[in-house]
PAMIVO-745925 format. One line per field, with one value per atom (N, C-alpha, C): z, x, y; atom name; residue number from 1. Coordinates in nm, 2 decimals. Atoms other than C-alpha are relative to their C-alpha. Example, Ala and Ser with C-alpha at 12.3 -4.5 7.8 and 13.67 -1.06 7.14 Angstrom:
BEGIN
zz <- 0.00;0.78;0.00;0.00;0.71;0.08
xx <- 0.09;1.23;0.09;-0.09;1.37;-0.08
yy <- -0.12;-0.45;0.12;-0.11;-0.11;0.11
name <- N;CA;C;N;CA;C
resi <- 1;1;1;2;2;2
This chain:
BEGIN
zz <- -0.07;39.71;0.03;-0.02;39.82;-0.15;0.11;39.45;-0.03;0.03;39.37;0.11;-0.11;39.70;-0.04;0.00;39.60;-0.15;0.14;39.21;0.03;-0.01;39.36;0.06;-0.02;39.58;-0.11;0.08;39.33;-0.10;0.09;39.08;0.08;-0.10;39.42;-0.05;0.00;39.41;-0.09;0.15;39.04;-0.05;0.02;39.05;0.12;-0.11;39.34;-0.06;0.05;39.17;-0.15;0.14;38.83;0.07;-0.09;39.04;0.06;-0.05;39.23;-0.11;0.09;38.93;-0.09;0.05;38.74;0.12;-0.10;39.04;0.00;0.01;39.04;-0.13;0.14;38.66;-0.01;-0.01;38.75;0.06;-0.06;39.00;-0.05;0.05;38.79;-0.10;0.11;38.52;0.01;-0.05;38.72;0.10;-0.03;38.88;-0.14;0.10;38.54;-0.04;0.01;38.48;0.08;-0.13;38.79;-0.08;0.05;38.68;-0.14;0.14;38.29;0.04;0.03;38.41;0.12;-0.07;38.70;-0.13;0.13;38.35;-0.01;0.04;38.18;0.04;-0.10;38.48;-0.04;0.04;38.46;-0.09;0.13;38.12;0.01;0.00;38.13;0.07;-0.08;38.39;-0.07;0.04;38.19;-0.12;0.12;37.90;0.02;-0.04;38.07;0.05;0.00;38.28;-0.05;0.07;38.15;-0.14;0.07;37.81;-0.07;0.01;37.83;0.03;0.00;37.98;-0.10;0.11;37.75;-0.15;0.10;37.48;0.03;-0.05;37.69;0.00;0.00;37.72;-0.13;0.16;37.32;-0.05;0.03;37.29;0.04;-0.10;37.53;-0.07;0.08;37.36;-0.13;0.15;37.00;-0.01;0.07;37.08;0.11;0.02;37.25;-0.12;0.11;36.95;-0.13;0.09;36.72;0.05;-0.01;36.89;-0.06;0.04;36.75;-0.13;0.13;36.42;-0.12;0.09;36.12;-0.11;0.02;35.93;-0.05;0.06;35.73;0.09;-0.09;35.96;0.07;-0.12;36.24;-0.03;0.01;36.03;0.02;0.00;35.96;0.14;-0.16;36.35;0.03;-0.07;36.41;-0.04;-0.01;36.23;0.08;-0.04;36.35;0.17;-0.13;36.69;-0.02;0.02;36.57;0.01;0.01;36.50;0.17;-0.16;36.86;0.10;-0.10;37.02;-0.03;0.05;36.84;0.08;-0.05;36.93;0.16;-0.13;37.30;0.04;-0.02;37.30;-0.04;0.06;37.12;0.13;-0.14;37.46;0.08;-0.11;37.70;-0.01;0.07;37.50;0.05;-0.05;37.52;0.12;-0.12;37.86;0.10;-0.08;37.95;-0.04;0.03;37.79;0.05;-0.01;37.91;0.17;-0.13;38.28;0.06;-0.03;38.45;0.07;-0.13;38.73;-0.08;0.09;38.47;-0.08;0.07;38.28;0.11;-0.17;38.66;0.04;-0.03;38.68;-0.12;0.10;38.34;-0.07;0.05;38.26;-0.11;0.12;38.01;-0.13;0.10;37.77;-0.09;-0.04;37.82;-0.10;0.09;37.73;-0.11;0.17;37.41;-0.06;0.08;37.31;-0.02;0.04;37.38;-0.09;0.12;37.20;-0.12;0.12;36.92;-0.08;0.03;36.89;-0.05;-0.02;36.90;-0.18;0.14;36.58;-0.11;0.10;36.42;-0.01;0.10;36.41;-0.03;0.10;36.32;-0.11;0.15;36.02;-0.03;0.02;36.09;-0.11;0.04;36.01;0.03;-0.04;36.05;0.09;-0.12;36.39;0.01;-0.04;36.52;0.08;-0.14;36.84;0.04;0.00;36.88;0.15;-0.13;37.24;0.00;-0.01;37.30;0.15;-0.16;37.67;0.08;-0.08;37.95;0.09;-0.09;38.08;0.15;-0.11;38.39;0.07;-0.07;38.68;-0.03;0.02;38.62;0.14;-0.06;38.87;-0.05;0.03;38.84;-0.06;0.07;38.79;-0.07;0.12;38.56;-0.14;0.12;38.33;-0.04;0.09;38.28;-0.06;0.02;38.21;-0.14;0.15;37.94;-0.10;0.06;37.82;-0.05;0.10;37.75;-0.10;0.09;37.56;-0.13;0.12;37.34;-0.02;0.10;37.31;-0.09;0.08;37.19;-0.10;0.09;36.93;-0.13;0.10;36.80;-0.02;0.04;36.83;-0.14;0.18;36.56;-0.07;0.12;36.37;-0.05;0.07;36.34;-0.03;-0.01;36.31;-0.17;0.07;36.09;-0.14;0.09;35.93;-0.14;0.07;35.71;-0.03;0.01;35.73;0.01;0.01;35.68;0.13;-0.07;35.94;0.09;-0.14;36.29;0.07;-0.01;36.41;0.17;-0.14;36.81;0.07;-0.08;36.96;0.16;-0.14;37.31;0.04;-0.01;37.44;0.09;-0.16;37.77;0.01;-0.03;37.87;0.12;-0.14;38.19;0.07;0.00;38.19;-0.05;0.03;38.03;-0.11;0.05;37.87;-0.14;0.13;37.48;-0.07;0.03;37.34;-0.16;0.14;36.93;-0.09;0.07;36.77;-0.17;0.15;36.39;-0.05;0.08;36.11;-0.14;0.20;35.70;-0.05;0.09;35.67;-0.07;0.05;35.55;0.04;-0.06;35.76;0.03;0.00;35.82;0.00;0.02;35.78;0.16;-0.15;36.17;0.01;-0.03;36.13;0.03;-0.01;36.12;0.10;-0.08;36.39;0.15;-0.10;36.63;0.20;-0.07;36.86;0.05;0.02;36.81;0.14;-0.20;37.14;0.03;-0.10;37.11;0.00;-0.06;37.09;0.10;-0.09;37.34;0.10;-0.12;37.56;0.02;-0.04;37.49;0.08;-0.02;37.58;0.12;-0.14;37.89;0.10;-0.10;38.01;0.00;0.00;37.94;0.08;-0.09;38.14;0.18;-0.10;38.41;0.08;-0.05;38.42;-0.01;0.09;38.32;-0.10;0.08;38.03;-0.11;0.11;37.66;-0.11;0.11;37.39;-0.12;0.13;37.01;-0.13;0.12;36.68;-0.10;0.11;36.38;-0.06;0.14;36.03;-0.11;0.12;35.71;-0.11;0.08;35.45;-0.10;0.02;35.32;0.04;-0.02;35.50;0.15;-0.13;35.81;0.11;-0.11;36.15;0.10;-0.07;36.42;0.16;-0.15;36.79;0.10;-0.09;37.04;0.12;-0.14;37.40;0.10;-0.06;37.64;0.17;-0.15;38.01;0.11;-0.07;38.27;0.14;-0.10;38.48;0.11
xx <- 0.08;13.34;-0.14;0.14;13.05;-0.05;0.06;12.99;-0.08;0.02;12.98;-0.11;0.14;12.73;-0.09;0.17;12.46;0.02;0.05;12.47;-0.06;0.02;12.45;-0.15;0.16;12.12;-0.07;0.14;11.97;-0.03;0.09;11.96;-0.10;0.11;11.81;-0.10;0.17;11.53;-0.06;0.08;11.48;-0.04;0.07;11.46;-0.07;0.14;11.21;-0.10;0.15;11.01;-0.07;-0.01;11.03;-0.09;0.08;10.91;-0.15;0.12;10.64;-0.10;0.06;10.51;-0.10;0.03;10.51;-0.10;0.10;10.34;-0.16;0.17;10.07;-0.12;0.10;9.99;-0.05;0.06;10.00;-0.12;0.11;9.76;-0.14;0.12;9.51;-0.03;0.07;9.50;-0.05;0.04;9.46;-0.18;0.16;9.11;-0.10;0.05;9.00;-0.06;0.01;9.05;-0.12;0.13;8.83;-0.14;0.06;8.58;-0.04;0.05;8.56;-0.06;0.07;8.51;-0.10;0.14;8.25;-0.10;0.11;8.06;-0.03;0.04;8.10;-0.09;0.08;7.98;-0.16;0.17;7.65;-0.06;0.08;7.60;-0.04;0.05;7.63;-0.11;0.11;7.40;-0.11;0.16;7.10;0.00;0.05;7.17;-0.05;0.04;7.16;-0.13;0.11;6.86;-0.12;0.11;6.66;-0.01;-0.01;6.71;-0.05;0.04;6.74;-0.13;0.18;6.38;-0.05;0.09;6.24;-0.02;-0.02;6.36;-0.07;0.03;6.29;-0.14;0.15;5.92;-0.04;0.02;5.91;0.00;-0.03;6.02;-0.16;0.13;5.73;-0.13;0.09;5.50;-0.03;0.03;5.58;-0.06;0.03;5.55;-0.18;0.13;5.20;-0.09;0.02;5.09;0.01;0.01;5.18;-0.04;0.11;4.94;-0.10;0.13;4.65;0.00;-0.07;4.80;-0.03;-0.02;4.77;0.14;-0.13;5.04;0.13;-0.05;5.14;0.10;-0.06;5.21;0.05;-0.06;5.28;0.17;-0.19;5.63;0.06;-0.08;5.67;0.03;-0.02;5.64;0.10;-0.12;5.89;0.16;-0.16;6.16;0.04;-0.03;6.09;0.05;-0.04;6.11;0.16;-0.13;6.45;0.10;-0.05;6.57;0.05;0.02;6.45;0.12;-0.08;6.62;0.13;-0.17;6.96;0.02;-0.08;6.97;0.01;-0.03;6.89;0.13;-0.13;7.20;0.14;-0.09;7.40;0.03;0.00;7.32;0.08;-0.07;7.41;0.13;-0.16;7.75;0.05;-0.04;7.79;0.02;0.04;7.70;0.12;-0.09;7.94;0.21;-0.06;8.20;0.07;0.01;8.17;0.05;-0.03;8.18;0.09;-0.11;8.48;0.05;-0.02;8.38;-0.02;0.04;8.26;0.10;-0.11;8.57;0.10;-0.12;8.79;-0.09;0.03;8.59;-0.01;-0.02;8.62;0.11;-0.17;8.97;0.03;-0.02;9.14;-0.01;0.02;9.16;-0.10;0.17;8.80;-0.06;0.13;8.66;0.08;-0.08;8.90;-0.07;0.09;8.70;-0.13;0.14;8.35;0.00;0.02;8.45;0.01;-0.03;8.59;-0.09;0.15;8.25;-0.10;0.14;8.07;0.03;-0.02;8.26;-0.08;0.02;8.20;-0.14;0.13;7.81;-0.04;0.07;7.76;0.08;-0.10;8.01;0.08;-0.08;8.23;0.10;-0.12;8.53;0.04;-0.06;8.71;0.06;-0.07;8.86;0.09;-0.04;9.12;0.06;-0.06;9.24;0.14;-0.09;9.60;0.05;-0.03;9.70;0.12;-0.05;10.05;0.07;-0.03;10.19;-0.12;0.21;9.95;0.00;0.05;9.75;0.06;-0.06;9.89;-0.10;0.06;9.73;0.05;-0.02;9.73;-0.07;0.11;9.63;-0.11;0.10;9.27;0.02;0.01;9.32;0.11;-0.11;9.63;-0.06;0.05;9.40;-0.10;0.10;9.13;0.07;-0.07;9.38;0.06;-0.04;9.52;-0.09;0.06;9.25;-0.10;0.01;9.11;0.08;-0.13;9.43;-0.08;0.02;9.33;-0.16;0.14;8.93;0.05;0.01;9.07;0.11;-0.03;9.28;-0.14;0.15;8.95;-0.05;0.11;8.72;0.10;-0.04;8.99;0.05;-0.07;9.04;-0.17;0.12;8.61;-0.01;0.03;8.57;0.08;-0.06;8.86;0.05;-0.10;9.06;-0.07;0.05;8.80;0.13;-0.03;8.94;-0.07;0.11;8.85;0.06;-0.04;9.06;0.10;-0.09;9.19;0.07;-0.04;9.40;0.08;-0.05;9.53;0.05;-0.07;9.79;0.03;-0.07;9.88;0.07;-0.04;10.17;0.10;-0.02;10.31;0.11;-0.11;10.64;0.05;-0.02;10.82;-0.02;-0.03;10.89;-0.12;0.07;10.65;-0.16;0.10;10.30;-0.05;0.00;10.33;-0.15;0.09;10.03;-0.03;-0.07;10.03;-0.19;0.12;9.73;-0.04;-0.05;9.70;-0.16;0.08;9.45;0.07;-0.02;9.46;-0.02;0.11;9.31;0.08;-0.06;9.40;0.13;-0.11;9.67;0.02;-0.01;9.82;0.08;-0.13;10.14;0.05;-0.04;10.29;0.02;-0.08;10.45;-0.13;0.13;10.07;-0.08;0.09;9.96;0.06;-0.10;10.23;-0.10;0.04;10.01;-0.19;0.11;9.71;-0.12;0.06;9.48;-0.01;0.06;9.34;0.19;-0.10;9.74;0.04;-0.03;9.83;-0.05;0.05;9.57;0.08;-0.06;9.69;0.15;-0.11;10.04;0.04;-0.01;9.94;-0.03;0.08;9.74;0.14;-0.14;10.06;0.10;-0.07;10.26;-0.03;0.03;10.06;-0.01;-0.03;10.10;0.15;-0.20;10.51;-0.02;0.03;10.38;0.06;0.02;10.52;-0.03;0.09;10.36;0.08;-0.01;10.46;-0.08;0.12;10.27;0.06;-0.06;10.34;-0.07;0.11;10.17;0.04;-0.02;10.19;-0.10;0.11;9.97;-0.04;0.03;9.75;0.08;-0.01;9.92;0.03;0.04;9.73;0.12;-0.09;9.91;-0.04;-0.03;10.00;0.07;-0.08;10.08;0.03;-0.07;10.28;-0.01;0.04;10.17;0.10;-0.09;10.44;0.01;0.02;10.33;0.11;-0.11;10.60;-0.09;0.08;10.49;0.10
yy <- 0.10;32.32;0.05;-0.08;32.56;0.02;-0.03;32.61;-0.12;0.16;32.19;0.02;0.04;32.13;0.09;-0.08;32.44;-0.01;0.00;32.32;-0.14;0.10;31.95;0.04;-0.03;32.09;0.07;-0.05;32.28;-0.13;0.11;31.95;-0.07;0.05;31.77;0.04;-0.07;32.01;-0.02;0.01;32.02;-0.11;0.15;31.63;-0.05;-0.02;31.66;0.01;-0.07;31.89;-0.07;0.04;31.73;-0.15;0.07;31.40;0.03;-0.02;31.55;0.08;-0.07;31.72;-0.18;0.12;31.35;-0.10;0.09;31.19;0.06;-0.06;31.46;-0.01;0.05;31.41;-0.17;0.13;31.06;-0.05;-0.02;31.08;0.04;-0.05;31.32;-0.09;0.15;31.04;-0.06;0.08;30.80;0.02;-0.04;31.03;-0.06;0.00;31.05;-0.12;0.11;30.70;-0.04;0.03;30.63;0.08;-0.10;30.89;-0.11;0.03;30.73;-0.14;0.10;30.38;-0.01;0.01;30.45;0.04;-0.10;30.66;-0.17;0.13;30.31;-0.16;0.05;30.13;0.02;-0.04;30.32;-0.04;0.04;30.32;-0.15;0.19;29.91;0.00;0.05;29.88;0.04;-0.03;30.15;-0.14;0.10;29.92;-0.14;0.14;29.63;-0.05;0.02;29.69;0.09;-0.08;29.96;-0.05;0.02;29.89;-0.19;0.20;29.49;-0.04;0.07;29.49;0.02;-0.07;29.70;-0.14;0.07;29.47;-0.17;0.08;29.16;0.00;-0.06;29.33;-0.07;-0.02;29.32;-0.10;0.17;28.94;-0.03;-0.01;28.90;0.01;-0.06;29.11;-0.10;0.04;28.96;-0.16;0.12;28.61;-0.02;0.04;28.68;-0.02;-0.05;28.84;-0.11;0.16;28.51;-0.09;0.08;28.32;0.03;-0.03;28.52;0.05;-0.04;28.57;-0.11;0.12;28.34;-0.02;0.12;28.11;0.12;-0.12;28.41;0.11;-0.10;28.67;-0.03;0.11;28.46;-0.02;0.04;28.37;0.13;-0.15;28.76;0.05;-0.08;28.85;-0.09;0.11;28.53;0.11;-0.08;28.74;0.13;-0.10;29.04;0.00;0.11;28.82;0.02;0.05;28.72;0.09;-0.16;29.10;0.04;-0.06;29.21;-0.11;0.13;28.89;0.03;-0.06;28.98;0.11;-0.13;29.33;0.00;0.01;29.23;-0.09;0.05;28.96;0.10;-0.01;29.21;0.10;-0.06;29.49;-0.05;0.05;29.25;-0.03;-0.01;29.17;0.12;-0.18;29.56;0.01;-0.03;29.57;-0.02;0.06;29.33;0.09;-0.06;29.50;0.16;-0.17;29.87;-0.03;0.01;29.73;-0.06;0.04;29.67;-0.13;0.07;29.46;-0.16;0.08;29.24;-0.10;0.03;29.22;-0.09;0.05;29.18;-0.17;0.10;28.87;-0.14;0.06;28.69;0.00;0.02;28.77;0.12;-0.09;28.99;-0.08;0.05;28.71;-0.05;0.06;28.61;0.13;-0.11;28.98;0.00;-0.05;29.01;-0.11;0.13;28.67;0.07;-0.03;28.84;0.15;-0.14;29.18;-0.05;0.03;28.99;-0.05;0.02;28.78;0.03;-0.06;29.07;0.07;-0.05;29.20;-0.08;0.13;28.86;0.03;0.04;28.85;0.14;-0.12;29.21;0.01;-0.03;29.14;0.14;-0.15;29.49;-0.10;0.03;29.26;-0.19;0.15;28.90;0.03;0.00;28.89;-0.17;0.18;28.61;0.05;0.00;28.54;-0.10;0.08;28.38;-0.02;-0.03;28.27;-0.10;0.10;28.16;0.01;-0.05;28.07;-0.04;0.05;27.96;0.14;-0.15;28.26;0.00;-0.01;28.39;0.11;-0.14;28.65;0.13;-0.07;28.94;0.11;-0.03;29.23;0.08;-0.03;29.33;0.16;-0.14;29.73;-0.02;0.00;29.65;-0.03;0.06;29.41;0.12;-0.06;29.68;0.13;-0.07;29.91;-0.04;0.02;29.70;-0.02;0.02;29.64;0.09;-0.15;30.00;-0.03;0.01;30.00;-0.04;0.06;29.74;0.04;-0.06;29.86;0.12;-0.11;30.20;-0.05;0.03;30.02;-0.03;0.08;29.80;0.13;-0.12;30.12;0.12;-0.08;30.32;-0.10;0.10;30.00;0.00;0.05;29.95;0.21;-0.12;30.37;0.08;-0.06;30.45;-0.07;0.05;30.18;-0.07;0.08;30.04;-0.14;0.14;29.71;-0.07;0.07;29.37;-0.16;0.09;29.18;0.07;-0.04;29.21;-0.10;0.16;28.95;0.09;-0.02;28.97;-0.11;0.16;28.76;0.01;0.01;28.70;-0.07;0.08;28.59;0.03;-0.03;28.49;-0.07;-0.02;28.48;-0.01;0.01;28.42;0.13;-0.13;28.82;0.06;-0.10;29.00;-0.08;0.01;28.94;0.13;-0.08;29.08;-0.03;0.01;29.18;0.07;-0.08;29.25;-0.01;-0.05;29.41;0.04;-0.06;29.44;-0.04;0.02;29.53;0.03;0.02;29.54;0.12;-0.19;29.88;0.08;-0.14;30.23;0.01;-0.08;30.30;0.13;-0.14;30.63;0.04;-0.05;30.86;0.02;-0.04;30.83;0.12;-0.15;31.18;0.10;-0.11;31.33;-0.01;0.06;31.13;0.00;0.02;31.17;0.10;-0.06;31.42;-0.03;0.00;31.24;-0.08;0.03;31.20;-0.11;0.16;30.85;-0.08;0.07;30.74;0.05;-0.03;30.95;-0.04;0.08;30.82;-0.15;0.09;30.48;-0.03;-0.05;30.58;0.01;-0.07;30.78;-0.16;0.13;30.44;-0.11;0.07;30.22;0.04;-0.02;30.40;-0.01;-0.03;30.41;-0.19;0.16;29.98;-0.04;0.05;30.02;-0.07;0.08;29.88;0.06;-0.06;29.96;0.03;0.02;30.04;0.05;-0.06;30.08;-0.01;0.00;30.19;0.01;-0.03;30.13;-0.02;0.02;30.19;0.12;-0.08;30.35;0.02;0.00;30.43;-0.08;0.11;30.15;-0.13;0.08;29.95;-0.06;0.06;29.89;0.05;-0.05;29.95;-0.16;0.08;29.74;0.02;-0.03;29.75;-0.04;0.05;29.62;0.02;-0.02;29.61;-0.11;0.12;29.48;0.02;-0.02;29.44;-0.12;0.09;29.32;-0.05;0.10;28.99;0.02
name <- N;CA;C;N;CA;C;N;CA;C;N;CA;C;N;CA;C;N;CA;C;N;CA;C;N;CA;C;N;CA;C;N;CA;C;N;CA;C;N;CA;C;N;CA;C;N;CA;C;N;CA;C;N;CA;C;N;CA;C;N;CA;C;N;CA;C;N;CA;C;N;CA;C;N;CA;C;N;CA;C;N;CA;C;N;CA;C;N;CA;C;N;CA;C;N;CA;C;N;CA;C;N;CA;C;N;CA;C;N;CA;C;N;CA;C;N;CA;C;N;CA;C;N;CA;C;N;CA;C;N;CA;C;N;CA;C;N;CA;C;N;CA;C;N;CA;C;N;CA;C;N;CA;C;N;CA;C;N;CA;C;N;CA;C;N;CA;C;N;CA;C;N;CA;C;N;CA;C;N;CA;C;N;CA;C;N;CA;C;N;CA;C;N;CA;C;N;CA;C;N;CA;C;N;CA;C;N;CA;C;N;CA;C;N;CA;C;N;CA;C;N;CA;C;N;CA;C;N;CA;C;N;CA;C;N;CA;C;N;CA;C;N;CA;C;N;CA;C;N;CA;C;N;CA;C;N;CA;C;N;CA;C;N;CA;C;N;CA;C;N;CA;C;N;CA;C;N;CA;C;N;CA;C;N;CA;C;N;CA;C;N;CA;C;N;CA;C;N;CA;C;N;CA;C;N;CA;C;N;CA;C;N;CA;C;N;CA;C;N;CA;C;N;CA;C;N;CA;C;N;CA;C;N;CA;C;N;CA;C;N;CA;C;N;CA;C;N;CA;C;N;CA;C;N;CA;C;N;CA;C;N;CA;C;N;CA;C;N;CA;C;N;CA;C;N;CA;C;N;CA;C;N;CA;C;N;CA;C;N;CA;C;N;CA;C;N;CA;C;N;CA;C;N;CA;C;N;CA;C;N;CA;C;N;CA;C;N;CA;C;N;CA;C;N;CA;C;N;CA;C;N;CA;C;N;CA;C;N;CA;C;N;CA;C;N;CA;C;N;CA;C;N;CA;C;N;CA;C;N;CA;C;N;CA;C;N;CA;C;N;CA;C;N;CA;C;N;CA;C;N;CA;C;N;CA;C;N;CA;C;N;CA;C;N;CA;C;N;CA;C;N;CA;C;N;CA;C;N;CA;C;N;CA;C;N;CA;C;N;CA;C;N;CA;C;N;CA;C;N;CA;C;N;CA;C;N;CA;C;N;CA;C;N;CA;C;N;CA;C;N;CA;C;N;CA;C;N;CA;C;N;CA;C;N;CA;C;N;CA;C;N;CA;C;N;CA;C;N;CA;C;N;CA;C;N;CA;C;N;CA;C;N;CA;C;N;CA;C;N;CA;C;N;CA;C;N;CA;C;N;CA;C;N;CA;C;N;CA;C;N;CA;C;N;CA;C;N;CA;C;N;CA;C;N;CA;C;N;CA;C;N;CA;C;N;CA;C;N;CA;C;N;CA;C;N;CA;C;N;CA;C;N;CA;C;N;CA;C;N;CA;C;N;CA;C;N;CA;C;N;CA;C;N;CA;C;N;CA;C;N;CA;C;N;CA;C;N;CA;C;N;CA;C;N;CA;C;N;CA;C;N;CA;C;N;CA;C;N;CA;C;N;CA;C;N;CA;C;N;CA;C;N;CA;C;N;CA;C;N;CA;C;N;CA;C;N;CA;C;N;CA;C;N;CA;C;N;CA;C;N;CA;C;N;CA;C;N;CA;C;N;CA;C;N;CA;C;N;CA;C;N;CA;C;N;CA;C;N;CA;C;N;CA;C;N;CA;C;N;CA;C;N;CA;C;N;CA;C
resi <- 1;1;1;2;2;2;3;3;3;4;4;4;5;5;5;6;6;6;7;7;7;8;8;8;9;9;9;10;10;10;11;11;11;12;12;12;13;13;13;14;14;14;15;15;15;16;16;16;17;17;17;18;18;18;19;19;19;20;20;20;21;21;21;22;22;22;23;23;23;24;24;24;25;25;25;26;26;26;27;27;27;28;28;28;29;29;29;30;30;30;31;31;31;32;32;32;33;33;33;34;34;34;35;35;35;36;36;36;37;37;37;38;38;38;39;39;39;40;40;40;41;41;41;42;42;42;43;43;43;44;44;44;45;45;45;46;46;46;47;47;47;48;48;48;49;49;49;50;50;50;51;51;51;52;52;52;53;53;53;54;54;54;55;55;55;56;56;56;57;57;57;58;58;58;59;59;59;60;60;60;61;61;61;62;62;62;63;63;63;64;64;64;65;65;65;66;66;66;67;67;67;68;68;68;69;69;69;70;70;70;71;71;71;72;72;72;73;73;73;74;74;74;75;75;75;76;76;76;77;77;77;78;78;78;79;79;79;80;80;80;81;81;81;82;82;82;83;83;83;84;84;84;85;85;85;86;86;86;87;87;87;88;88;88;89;89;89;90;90;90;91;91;91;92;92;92;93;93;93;94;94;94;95;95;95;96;96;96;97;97;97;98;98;98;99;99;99;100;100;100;101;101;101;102;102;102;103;103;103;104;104;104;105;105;105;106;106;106;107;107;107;108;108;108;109;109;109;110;110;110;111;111;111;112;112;112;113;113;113;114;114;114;115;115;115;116;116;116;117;117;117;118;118;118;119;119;119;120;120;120;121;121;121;122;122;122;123;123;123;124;124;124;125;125;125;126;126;126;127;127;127;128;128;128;129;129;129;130;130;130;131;131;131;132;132;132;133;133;133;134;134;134;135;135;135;136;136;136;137;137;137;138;138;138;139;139;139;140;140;140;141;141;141;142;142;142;143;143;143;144;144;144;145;145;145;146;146;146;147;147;147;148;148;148;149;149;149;150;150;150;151;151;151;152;152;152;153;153;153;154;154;154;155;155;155;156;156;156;157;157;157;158;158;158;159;159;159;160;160;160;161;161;161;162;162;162;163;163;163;164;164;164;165;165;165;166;166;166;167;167;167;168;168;168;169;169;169;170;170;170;171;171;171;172;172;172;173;173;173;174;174;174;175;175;175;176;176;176;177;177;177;178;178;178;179;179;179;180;180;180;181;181;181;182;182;182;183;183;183;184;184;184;185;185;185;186;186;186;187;187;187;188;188;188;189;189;189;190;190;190;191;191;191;192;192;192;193;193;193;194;194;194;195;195;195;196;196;196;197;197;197;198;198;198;199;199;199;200;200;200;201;201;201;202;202;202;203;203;203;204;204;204;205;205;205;206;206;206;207;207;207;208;208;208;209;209;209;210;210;210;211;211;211;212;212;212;213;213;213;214;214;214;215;215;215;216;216;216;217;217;217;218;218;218;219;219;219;220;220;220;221;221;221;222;222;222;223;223;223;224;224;224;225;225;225;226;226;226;227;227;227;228;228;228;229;229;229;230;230;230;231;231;231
């Protein structure tokens, strides 16, 4: 009996410790997290206002400058007009993107529309957006959470996969809100990839919403992943 009761406490402890160990990694992630998206924060804002004036200046600038121009030039400064004006819409896109509070106020479904957008007129790829189920709440630090997730899919689907189409569906459920991410590309051999940081990140961040995640893909033949958050 004294044997049974000090094997019974020492598992106690060891699923204490085993616990408080998991809570504390949970916690340091969760700093980091904090930490990565105050960076992102920043950044949006220089881009947005340092940057966005600058450019805003240069609109400014150019369409003085084609008043005192003739017919000729005047068109050539219009494009170059046209250029400058792009790259400032394409910023504020960015901007909106990188910033959280931004995202917590337009929805998760909302920014997967303006990242996908953003794909569409710099021509990386064909994007589509499938939504089935009516959107439901989500909470705010959950959504930006899933939704890292899904930027660090896009950023190794525009980086890596050389593909030519990304298709993303959403779909809502009484239970859970399934989220399925797929491109055309390269692909890759899972067994080479099994240790590979940006899945682990996604992984780590899924867990930290009870959320689960699976990856699948093979070589040349694109990958695809499964995001399954409980409502």
């Amino acid at each position: 009996m004294f044997f049974v009761a000090f094997q019974r406490r020492k598992n106690k402890l060891l699923l204490d410790k085993l616990k408080a160990e998991q809570r504390y990694e949970d916690e340091i992630f969760k700093s980091k997290i904090e930490i990565q998206e105050q960076t992102l924060k920043n950044v949006s804002w220089e881009l947005h206002d340092n940057i966005g004036q600058l450019l805003s200046t240069a609109v400014m600038q150019i369409n003085i400058m084609g008043t005192s121009l003739g017919d000729k030039a005047s068109d050539s400064l219009q494009d170059v007009r046209g250029l400058v004006g792009d790259s400032l819409q394409e910023i504020r896109n960015l901007s909106k993107t990188l910033n959280h509070e931004v995202i917590q106020n337009i929805g998760l479904q909302d920014s997967i529309k303006v990242e996908l957008k953003r794909f569409e007129k710099l021509n990386f790829l064909t994007p589509s957006l499938t939504v089935q189920g009516d959107e439901v709440f989500i909470d705010p630090k959950d959504e930006i959470i899933l939704y890292r997730i899904i930027q660090e899919f896009f950023s190794n689907t525009i980086k890596h996969a050389e593909a030519s189409k990304l298709d993303v569906m959403l779909n809502y459920s009484p239970d859970t809100l399934d989220i399925v991410l797929e491109d055309n590309g390269v692909g890759y051999d899972m067994k080479s990839v099994q240790a590979n940081s940006g899945l682990l990140n996604m992984q780590s961040r899924a867990s930290l919403v009870n959320a689960t995640l699976d990856c699948v893909s093979s070589t040349g033949k694109g990958v695809k992943l499964t995001l399954s958050y409980p409502l």
